[in-house]
C-alpha positions in Angstrom: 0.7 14.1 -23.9 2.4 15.3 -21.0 0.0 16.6 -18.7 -1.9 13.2 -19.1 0.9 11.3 -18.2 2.0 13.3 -15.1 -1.6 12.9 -14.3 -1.2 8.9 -14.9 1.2 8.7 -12.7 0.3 10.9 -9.7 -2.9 8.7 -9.4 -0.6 6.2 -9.5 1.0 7.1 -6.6 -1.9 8.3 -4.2 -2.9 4.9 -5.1 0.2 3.2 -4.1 0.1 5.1 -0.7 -3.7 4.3 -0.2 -2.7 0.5 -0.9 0.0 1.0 1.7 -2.4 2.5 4.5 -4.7 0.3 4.1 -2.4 -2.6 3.9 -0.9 -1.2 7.8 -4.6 -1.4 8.8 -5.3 -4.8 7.9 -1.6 -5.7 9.6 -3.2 -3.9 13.0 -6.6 -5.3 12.8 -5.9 -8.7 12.7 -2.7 -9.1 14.5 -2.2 -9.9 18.5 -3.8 -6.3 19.8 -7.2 -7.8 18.8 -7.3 -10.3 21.8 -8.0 -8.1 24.1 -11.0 -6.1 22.5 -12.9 -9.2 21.9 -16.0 -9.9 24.1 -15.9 -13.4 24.6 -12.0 -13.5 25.8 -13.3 -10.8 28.9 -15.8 -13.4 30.2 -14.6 -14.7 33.6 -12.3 -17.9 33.7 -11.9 -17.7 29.9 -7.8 -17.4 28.2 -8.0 -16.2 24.6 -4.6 -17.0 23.1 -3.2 -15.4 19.2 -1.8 -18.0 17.2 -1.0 -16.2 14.0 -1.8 -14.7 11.4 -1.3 -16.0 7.3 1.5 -14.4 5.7 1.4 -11.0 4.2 4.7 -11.1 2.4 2.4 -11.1 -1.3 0.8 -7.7 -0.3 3.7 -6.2 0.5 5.5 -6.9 -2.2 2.7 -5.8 -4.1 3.0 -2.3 -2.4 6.7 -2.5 -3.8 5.8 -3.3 -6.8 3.2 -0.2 -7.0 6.0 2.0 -6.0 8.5 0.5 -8.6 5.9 1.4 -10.9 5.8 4.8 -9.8 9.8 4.9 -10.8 8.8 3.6 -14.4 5.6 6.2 -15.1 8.3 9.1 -14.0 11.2 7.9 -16.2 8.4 8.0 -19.0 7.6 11.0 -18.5 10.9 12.0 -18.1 11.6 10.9 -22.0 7.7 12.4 -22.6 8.9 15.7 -21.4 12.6 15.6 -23.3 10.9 15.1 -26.7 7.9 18.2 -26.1 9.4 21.6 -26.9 8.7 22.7 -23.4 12.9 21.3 -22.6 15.3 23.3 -24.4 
């Protein structure tokens, strides 16, 4: 059906950009502008220094991946809505 599948894949999508967000949020809170905020690194004599942080190249292709996704679910219902009388 048609309305179920638009409905597929516009959840789809919110969901894609909700993975995204939060993805950019994990990226802030545990990169370098965490240093500073920390307790123990504003004690007196004490250097806090950022090493790194473990790849995130995984999640974001994941994020790609969800959007590539979104291309598929709207060719589908692209073909969905060509074979329903609603196209003339």
């Amino acid at each position: 059906d048609l309305a179920i599948s638009v409905l597929i894949a516009f959840l789809w999508l919110v969901s894609t950009f909700v993975w995204a967000k939060a993805l950019a949020d994990i990226k802030v809170s545990t990169g370098a502008s965490i240093v500073p905020g920390i307790e123990s690194c504003k004690a007196p004599g004490t250097i806090c220094h950022f090493l790194s942080v473990t790849s995130m190249g995984i999640l974001n292709v994941s994020v790609v991946f969800g959007l590539l996704n979104m291309v598929v679910w709207a060719g589908n219902i692209w073909l969905v809505y060509k074979d329903t009388n609603l196209h003339s």
